[in-house]
C-alpha positions as CSV (number, residue, x, y, z in Angstrom):
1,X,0.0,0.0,0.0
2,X,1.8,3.1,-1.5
3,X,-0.5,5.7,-0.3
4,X,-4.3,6.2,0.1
5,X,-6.6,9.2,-0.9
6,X,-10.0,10.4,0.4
7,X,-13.4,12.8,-1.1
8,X,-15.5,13.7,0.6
9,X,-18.9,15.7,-0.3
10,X,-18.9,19.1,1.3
11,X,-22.4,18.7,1.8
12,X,-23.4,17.7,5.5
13,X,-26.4,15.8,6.2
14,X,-27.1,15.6,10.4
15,X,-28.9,13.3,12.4
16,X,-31.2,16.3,13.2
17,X,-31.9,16.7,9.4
18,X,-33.3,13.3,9.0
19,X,-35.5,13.1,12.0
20,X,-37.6,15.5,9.7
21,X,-38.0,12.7,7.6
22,X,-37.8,9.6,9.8
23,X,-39.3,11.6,13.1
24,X,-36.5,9.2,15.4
25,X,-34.6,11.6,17.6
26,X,-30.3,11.7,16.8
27,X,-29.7,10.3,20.2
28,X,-31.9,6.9,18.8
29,X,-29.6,7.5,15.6
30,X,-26.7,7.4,17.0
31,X,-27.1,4.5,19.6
32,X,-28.7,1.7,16.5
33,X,-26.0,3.1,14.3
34,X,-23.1,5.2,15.7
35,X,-23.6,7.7,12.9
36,X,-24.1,11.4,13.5
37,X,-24.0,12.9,10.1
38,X,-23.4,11.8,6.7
39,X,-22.2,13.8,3.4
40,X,-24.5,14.1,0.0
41,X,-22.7,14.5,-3.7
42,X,-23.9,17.6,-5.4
43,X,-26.5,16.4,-8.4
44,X,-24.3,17.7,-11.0
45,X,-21.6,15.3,-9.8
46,X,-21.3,11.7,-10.4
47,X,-19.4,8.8,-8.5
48,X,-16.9,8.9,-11.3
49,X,-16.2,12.8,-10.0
50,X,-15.9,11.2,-6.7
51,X,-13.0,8.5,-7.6
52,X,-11.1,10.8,-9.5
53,X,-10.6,13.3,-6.7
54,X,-9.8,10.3,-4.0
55,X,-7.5,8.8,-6.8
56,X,-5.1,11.5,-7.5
57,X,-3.8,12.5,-3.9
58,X,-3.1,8.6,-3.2
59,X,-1.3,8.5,-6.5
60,X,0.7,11.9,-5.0
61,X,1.3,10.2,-1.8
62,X,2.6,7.0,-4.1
63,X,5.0,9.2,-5.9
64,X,3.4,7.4,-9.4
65,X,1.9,9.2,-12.5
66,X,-1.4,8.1,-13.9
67,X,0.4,7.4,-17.4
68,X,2.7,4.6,-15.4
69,X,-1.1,2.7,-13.9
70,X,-0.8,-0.6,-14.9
71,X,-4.8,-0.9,-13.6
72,X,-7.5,0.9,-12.5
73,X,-10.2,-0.8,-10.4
74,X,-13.6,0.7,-9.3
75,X,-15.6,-1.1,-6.8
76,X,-18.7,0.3,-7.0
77,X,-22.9,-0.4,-6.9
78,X,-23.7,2.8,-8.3
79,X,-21.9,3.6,-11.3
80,X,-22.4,6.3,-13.7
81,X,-24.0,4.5,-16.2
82,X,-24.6,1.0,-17.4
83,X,-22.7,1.8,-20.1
84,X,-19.6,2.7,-20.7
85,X,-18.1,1.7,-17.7
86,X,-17.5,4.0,-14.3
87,X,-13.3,2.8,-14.7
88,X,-13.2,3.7,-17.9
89,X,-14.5,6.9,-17.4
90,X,-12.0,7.5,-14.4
91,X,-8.9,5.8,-16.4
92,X,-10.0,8.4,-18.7
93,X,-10.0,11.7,-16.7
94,X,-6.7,10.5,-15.2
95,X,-4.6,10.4,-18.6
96,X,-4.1,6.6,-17.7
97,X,-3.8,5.6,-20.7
98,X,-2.3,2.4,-21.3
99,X,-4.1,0.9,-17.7
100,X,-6.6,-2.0,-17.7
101,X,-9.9,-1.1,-16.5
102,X,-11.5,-3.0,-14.2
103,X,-15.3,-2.6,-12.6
104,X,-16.3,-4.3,-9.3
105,X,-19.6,-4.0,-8.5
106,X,-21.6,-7.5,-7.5
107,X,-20.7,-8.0,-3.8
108,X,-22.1,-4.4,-2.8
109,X,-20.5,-3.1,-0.3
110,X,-17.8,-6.2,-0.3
111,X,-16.9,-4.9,-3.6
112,X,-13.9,-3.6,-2.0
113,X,-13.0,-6.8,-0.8
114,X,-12.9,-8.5,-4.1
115,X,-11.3,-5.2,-5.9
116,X,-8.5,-5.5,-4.0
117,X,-8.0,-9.6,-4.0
118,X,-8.1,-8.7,-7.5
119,X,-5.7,-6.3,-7.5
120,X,-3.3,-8.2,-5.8
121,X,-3.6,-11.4,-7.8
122,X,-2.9,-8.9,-10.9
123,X,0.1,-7.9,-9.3
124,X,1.5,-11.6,-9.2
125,X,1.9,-11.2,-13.0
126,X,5.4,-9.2,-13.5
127,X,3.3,-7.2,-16.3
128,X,1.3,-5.5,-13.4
129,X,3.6,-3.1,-10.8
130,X,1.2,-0.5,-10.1
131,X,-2.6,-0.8,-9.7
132,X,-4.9,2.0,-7.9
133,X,-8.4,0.6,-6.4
134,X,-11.0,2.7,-5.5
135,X,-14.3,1.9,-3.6
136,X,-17.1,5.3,-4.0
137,X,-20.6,5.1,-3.6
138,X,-23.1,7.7,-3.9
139,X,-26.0,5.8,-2.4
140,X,-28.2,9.1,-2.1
141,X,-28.9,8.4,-5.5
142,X,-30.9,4.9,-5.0
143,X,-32.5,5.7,-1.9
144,X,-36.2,6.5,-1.6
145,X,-36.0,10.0,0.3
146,X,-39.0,8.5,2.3
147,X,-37.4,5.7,3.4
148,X,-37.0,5.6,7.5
149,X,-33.6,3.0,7.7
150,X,-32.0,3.4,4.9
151,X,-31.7,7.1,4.7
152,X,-30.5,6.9,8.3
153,X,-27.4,4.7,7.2
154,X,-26.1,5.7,4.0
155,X,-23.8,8.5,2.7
156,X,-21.7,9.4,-0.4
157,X,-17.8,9.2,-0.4
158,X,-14.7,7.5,-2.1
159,X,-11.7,6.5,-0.9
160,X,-8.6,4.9,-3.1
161,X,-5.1,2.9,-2.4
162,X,-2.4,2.6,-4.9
163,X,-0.5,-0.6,-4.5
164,X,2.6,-1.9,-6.2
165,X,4.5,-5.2,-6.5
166,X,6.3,-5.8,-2.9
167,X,9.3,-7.4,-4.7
168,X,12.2,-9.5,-3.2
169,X,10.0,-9.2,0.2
170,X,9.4,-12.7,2.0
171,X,6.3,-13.2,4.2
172,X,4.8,-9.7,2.6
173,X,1.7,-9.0,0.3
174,X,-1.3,-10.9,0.5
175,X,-0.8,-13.8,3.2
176,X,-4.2,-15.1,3.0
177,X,-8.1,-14.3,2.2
178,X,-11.5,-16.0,3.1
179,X,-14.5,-15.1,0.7
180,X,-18.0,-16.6,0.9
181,X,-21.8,-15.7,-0.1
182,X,-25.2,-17.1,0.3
183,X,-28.5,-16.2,-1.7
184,X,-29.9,-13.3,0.0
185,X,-33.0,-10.5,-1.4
186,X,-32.7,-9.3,1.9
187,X,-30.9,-6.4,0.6
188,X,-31.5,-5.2,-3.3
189,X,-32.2,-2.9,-5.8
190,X,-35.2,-4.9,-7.8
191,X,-35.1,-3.2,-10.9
192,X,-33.4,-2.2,-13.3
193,X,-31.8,-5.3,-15.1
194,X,-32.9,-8.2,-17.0
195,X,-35.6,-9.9,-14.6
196,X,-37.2,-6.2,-14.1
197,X,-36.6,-3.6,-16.8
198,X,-36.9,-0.2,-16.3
199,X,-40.3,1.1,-16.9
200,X,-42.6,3.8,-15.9
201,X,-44.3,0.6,-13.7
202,X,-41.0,0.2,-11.6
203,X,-40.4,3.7,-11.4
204,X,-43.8,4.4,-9.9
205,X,-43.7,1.1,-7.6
206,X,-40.1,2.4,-6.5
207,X,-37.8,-0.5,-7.7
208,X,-35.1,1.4,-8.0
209,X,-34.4,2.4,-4.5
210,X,-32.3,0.3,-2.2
211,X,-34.6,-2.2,0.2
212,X,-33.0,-3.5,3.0
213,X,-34.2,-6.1,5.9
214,X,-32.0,-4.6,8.8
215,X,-32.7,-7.8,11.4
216,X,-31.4,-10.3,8.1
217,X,-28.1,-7.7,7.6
218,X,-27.8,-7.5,11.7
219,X,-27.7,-11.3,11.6
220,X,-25.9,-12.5,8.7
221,X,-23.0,-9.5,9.7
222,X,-22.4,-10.3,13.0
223,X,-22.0,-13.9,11.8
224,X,-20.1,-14.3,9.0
225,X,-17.7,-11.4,9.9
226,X,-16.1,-12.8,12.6
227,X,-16.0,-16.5,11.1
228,X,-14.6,-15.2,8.1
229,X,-11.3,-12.9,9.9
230,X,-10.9,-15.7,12.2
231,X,-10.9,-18.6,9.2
232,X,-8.5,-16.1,6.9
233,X,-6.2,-15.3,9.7
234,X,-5.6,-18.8,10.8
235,X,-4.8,-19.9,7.0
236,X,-2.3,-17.0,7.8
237,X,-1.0,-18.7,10.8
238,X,-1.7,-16.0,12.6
239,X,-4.6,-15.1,15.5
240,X,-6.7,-11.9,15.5
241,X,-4.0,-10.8,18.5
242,X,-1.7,-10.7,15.6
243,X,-2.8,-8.1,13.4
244,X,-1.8,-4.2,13.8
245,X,-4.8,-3.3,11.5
246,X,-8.3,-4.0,11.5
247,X,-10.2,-2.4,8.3
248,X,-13.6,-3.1,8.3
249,X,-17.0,-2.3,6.4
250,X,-18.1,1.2,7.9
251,X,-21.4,-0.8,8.1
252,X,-23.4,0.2,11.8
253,X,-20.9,0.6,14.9
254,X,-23.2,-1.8,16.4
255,X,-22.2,-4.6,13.9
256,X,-18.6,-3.8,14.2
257,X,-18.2,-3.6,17.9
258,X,-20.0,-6.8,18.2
259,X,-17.7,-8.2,15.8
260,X,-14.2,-6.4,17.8
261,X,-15.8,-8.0,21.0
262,X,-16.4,-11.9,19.9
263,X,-12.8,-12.0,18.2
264,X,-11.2,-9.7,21.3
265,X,-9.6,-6.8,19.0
266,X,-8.3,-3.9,21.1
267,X,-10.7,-1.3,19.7
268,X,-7.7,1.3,18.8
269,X,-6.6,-1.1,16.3
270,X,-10.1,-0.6,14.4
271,X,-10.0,3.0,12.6
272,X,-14.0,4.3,13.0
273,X,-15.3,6.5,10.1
274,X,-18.7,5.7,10.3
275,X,-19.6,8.0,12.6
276,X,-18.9,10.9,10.8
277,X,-19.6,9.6,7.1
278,X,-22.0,7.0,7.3
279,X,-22.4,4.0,5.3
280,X,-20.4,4.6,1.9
281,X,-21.0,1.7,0.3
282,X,-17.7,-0.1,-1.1
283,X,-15.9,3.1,-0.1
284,X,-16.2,2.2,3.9
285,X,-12.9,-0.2,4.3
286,X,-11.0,2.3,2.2
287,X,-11.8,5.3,4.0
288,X,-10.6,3.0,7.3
289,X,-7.5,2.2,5.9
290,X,-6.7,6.4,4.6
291,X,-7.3,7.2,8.4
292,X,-4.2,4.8,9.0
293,X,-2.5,4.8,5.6
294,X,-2.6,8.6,5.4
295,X,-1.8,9.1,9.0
296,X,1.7,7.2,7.7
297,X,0.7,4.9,10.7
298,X,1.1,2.0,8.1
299,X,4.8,0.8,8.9
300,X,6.8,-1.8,7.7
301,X,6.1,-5.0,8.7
302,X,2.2,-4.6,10.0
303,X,-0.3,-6.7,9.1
304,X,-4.0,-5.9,8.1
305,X,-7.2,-7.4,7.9
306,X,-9.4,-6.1,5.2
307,X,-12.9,-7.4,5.9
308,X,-16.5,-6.2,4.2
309,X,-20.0,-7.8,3.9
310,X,-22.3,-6.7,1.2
311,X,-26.1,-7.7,-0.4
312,X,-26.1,-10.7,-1.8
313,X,-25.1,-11.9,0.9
314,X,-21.3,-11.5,0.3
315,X,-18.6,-11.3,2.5
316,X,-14.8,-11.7,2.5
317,X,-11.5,-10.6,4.5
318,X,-8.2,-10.5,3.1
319,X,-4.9,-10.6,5.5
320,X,-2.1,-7.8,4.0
321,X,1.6,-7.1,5.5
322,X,3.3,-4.4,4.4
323,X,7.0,-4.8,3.5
């Protein structure tokens, strides 16, 4: 991990703002979800606008140029468009002109997860020394302003990490990872592809917004996460004890402390942004791992879990050392 960048909205969205809407006080807020305000992109923007300005100060921080990319991966579930595709677009404002563009978008908000496995399974091939991932949701866009839970949650951010090829370095890199998923509709967006085109039907019935059953994502989170770190750092031969770095989905505080407390993390080594941001989507483990990676609290040597659940149900954790 070469260095990290971070965009944020300037636009603030309070827990006293939404009681308007979901008439539950900021105090009740903040206790279900630790968040007390969340940021909103400007309409005129796009999440592509997002990635590029989280992009280019982790590519500063990297000391690389955008023409030298090798790849650019967006993990993403609300690109610009269906077509063309939200990397391209971002390749594209960069000047990266000769990197392969990569979108990540069907584990949700475990995108991130699987952008970065990706990543580093690219840079096992000596054609690949430079890759920059970025995670950036804008989830105002597919909520239903109406909705009570889900406008409490989400906000709009992006977050990147350039990462090159750790060389001659033994026992550095990716050590290990765990990924699983099970059928879930407990979390989707119902419209929209093949099974349910858009049409003015789905747009009046609302099939476009984000659903989400909040006891089913409570449930399946505060299982899988800890089963999944635990079974990914024991492939590393290594216990939770062991790792400097905990980067998790900025889900629900909730979920994560539960999480902290069944494996027995020390909670300073699991960077909160949640609070202040939201849920962003793919963008939450990457906006954890700026707070450490641009801190320069990332030394030599350290070793990270990465770790992310998203709809579908997906879920994943990778172990990283830095060399």
């Amino acid at each position: 991990m070469a260095g990290s960048g971070l965009h944020i909205p300037p636009a603030v969205v309070t827990n006293e703002e939404i009681t308007r809407v979901t008439h539950r006080s900021g105090d009740w807020i903040t206790s279900r979800t630790g968040i007390r305000e969340r940021r909103r992109l400007a309409p005129e923007l796009a999440t592509s606008d997002m990635c590029v300005a989280a992009v280019r100060p982790a590519l500063a921080a990297a000391g690389v140029e955008a023409p030298d990319l090798d790849a650019v991966i967006v993990a993403s579930y609300t690109q610009d468009q269906p077509m063309p595709s939200t990397s391209v677009v971002v390749k594209d404002a960069l000047g990266a002109a000769r990197a392969l563009a990569l979108d990540v978008s069907h584990a949700a908000c475990a995108s991130g997860v699987h952008a970065l496995l990706i990543a580093a399974h690219l840079l096992q091939n000596p054609a690949f020394g430079t890759v920059a991932v970025i995670g950036a949701d804008c989830a105002s866009r597919v909520i239903d302003p109406s909705d009570r839970t889900a406008r409490v949650f989400f906000g709009d951010a992006a977050a990147a990490v350039v990462l090159t090829r750790a060389g001659a370095s033994q026992g550095a890199g990716l050590l290990s990872y765990d990924i699983g998923s099970q059928l879930s509709y407990a979390v989707q967006i119902p419209a929209g592809g093949s099974r349910r085109p858009t049409s003015a039907e789905t747009v009046a019935a609302g099939g476009h917004h984000v659903s989400m059953d909040g006891r089913a994502v409570w449930e399946t989170a505060t299982t899988r996460l800890p089963e999944s770190i635990g079974a990914a750092v024991a492939r590393a031969g290594l216990t939770p004890a062991d790792i400097d770095h905990y980067f998790f989905h900025q889900a629900n505080l909730n979920i994560l402390e539960a999480a902290r407390r069944s494996l027995g993390i020390p909670a300073e080594r699991m960077p909160v942004t949640l609070d202040s941001l939201g849920n962003t989507g793919s963008a939450g483990v990457f906006t954890a791992l700026h707070r450490i990676v641009g801190a320069g609290a990332l030394r030599s040597g350290h070793t990270s879990v990465v770790t992310a659940i998203g709809a579908g149900f997906h879920w994943g954790t990778l172990v990283l050392r830095q060399p």
